[in-house]
C-alpha positions as CSV (number, residue, x, y, z in Angstrom):
1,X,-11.6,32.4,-12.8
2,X,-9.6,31.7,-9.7
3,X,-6.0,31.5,-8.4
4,X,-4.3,29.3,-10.4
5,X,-1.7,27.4,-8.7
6,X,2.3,27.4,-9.0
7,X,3.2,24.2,-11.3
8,X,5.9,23.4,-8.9
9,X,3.7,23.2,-5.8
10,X,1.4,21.3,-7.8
11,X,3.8,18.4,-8.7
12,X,5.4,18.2,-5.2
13,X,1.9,18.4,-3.3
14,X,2.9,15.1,-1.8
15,X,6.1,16.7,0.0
16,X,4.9,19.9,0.5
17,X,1.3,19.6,1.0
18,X,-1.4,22.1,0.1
19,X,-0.1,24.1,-3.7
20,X,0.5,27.8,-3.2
21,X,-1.3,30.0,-5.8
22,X,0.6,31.4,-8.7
23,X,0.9,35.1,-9.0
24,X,3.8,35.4,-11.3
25,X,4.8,34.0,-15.0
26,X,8.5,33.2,-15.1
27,X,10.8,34.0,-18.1
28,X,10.0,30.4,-19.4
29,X,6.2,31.4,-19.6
30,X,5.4,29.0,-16.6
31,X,3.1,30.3,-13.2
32,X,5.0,30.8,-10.6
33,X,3.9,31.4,-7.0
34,X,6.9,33.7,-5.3
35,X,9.2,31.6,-3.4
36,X,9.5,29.4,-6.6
37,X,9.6,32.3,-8.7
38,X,12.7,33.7,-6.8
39,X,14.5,29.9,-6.4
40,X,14.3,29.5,-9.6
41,X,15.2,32.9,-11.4
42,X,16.9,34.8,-8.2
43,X,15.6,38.1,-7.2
44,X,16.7,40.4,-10.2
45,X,14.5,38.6,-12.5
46,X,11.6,41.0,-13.5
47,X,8.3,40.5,-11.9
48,X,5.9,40.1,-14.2
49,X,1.9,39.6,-12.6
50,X,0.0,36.8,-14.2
51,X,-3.0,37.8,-16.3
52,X,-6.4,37.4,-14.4
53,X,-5.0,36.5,-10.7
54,X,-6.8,37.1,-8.1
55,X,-5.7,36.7,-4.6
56,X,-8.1,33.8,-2.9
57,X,-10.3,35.0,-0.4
58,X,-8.6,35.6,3.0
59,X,-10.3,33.0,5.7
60,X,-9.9,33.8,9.1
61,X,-7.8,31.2,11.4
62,X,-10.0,29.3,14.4
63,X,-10.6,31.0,16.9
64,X,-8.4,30.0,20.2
65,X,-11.0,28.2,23.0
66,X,-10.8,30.6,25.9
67,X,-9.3,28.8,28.8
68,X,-11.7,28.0,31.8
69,X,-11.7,27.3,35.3
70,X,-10.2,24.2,35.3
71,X,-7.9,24.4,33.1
72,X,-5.6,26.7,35.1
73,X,-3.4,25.4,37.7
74,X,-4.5,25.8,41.3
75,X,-2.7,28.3,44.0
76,X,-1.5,26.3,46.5
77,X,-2.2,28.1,49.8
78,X,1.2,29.7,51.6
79,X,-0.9,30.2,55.4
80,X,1.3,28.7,57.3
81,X,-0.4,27.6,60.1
82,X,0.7,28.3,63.8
């Protein structure tokens, strides 16, 4: 089974883009992932984990291109000529 995803983020995937996975069922028995979780019930609600989550697999972010030659700025010379 994998991550299911927060209900909220689901319906506003328009406006917020890419659904957060739920880790937490709310007093209302809904998923909730944990900002919507705390928005909606404050942060003295109980935490209670939802049955069967799994965190998705971490994926590593793109590697940054190492700059080359070029792309740093020439020295300008300071010889001052006499």
């Amino acid at each position: 089974m994998g991550a299911p995803y927060c209900f909220v983020c689901e319906r506003n995937i328009l406006r917020l883009g890419q659904p957060s996975h739920a880790r937490w069922v709310g007093p209302n028995g809904k998923a909730y992932c944990s900002m919507h979780f705390v928005q909606r019930f404050g942060h003295d609600e109980k935490l209670v984990r939802l049955d069967g989550y799994e965190p998705p697999a971490k994926v590593k972010p793109p590697q940054a291109k190492q700059a080359g030659p070029r792309s740093q700025p020439r020295k300008q010379s300071e010889a001052v000529e006499a």
